[in-house]
FIZATI-624836 format. One record per residue (C-alpha): x, y, z; residue number from 1; residue in one letter. Coordinates in Angstrom, 1 decimal. Layout:
N
<atom <X,Y,Z>,NUM,A>
...
***
This chain:
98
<atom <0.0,0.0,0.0>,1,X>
<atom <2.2,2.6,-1.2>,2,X>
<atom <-0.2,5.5,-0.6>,3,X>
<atom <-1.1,5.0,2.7>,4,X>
<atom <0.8,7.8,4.1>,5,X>
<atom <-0.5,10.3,2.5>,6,X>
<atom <-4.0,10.8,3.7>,7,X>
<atom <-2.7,9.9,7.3>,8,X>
<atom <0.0,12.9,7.2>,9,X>
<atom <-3.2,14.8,6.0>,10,X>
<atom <-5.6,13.8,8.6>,11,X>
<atom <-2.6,14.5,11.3>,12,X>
<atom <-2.1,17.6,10.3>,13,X>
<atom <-5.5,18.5,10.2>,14,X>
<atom <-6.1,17.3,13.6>,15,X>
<atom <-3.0,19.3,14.8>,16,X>
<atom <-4.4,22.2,13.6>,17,X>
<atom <-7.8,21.9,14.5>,18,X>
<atom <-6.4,21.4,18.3>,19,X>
<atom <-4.4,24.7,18.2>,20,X>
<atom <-7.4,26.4,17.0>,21,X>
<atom <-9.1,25.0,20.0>,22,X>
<atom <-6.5,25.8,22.5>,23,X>
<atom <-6.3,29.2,21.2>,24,X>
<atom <-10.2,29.8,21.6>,25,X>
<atom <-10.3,28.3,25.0>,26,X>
<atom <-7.2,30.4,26.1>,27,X>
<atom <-9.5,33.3,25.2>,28,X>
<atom <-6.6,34.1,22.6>,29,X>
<atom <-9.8,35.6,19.9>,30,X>
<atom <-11.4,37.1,22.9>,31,X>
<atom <-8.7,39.2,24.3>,32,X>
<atom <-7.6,42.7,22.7>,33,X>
<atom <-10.7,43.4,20.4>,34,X>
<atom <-9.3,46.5,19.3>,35,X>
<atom <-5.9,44.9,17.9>,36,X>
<atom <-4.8,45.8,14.7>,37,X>
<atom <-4.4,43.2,12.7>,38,X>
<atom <-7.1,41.6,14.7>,39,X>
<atom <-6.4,38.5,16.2>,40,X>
<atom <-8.6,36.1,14.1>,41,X>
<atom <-7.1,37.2,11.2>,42,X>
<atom <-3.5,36.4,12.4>,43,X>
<atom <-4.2,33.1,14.5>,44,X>
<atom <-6.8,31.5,11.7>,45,X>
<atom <-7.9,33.0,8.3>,46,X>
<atom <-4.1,33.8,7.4>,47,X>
<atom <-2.5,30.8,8.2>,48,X>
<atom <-5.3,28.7,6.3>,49,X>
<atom <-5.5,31.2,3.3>,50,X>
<atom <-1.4,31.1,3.0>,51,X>
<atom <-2.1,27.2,3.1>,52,X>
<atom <-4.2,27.0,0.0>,53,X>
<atom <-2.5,29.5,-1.8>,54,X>
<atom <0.6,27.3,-0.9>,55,X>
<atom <-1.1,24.7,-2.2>,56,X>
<atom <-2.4,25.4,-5.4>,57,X>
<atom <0.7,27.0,-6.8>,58,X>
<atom <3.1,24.1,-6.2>,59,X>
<atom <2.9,21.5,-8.8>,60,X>
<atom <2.9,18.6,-5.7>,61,X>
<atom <0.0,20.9,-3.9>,62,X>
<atom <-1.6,20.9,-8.3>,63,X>
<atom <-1.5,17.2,-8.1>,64,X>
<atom <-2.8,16.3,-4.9>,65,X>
<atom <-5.8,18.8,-5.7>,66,X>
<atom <-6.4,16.7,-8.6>,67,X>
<atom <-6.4,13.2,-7.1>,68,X>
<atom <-9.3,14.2,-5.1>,69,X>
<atom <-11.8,11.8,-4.9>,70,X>
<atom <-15.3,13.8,-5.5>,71,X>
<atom <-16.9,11.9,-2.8>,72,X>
<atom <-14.6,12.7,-0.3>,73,X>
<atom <-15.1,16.6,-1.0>,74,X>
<atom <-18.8,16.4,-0.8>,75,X>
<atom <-18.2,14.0,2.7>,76,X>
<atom <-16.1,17.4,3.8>,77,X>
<atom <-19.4,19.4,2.7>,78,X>
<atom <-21.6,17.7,5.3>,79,X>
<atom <-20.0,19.8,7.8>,80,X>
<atom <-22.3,22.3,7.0>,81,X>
<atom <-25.6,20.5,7.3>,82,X>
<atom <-25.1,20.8,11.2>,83,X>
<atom <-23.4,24.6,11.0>,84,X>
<atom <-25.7,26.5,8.6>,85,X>
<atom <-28.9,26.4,11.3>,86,X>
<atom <-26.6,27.8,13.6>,87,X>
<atom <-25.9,30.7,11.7>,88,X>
<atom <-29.2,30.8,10.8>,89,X>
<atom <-31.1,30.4,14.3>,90,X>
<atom <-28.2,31.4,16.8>,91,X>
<atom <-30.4,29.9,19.5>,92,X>
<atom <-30.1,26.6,17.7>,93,X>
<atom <-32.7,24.7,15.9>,94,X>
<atom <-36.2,25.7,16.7>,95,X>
<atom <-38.6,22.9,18.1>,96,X>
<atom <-40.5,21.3,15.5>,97,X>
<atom <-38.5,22.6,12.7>,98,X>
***
């Protein structure tokens, strides 16, 4: 099984980052100096991730593993939202009955 490593090392590293993320908003890091400039969730979370892709899609490695994606895996990823999108919606949560 030669390309077993691969999605491991991804699933790793997304689990490493998904843990610092946590850390960070349970040390209060996104809570503390609202007034910072940059602010704070720009620095700790939509940088890194956006630096990431852009990493990503202009290596040629980064082009190829883009490409091997399996489309069912992607829209597995999607489901994510099923759960997320009525809290955006209803900030309370899901309404009874709904």
């Amino acid at each position: 099984m030669p390309g077993w490593r691969e999605p491991l090392r991804y699933w790793l590293l997304t689990g490493v980052w998904l843990a610092v993320q946590a850390a960070l908003a349970v040390a209060g890091f996104y809570q503390t100096h609202l007034e910072a400039l940059p602010p704070r969730l720009v620095v700790g979370a939509i940088l890194p991730a956006v630096l990431l892709m852009v990493a990503v899609m202009v290596s040629a490695r980064g082009r190829r593993w883009i490409t091997r994606l399996p489309m069912a895996d992607l829209a597995a990823i999607s489901v994510v939202r099923v759960g997320v999108e009525p809290g955006l919606v209803c900030p309370g949560g899901i309404p009874p009955g709904a």
